[in-house]
Every structure is written in C-alpha cells, then in structure tokens.
N, C-alpha and C positions, 0 to 999 in steps of 0.2 A: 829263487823265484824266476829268474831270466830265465836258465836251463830249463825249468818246467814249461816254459810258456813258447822255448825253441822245441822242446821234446813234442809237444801241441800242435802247434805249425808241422814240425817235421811228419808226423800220424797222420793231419788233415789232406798233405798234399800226397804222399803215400795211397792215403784212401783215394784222393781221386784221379790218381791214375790207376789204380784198379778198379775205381769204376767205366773211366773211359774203355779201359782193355775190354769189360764184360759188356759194354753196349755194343762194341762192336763185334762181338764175337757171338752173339748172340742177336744180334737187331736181324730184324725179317728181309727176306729176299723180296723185293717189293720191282714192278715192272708197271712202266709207263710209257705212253705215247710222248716222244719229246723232240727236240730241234736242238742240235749246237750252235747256241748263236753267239758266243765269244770263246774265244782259246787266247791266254797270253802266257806271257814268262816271265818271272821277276827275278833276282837277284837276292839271294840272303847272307845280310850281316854275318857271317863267322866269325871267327876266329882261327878253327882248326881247319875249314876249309873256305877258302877266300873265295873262289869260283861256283858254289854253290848257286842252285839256281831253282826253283819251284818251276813244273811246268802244270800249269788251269785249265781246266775244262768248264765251261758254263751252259747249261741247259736250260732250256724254258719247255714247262709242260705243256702240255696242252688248255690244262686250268689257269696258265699264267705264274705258275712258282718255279722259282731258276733255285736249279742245285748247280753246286759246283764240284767238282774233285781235281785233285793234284793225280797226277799219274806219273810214271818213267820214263823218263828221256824217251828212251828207245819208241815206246809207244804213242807219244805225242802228234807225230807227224802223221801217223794212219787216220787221224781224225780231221774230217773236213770240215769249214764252216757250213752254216744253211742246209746240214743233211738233216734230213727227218726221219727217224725211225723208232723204235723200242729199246727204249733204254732200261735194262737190267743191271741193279743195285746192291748193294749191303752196305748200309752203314754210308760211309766216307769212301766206297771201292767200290768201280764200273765191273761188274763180271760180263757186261757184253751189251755193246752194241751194235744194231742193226735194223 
C-alpha cells in the first residue's frame, strides 16, 4: 500500500512538471506598456551551490499588475529602475524590453 501511494505522488509531481514545461512553451507572446519599478537579489539555500543567487525583475503595468521575472546575471545590470517602455513576454521570460 505505501509503495502504491509513493508510486501516486511520484506520477502527480511528474505530471506537473510536464505541465509547467507546456505552459511555458506554449503561453502566448503577450506585450505591454510597463515601468521597472524594483530589481533585487537574493541568495538561495543550496547545497550543491552555496553562492547561488536569484536575480528579479518587477514591473508594474500600466493597469496596475506587477509581473516579476528572474533573469541571468549577465543581463541584470542592463536594466534600469523607473524606465518606461514595452515590455515583451512568454510565460516567466523577458524577450525584450524597451
């Protein structure tokens, strides 16, 4: 019975990172007027890498709804606070702002 009910669990969390994958690979290219009005950086628990570190992006629309995205190091820094322009999306990933 145990095994059956880990074999369960193991399926359900399987499934939903196959559905995370198909949202994203699939979610529409969607483009808005927005503002960056936070960027920070935090720090993540590892193990296998102690210095890990999340870099945020936070945007406010024009309607008032703040998306956020994680981006790459490398990329972080090109981003100013208080800029305003067209933010272009998919999913959880900036394909371009300006």
């Amino acid at each position: 019975m145990k095994d059956y009910i880990i074999g369960i669990l193991a399926l359900g969390l399987m499934a939903l990172c196959y559905w995370n994958l198909f949202k994203k690979r699939f979610a529409k290219v969607k483009k808005v007027k927005a503002q960056l009005v936070e960027k920070y950086v935090y720090n993540v628990v590892s193990r296998t890498n102690p210095n890990a570190k999340y870099y945020t992006l936070v945007f406010e629309t024009e309607q008032g709804k703040r998306l956020s995205f994680n981006v790459p190091e490398f990329s972080y820094g090109g981003y100013k606070e208080k800029k305003r322009g067209t933010l272009k999306y998919k999913g959880d990933m900036i394909l371009e702002f300006k």
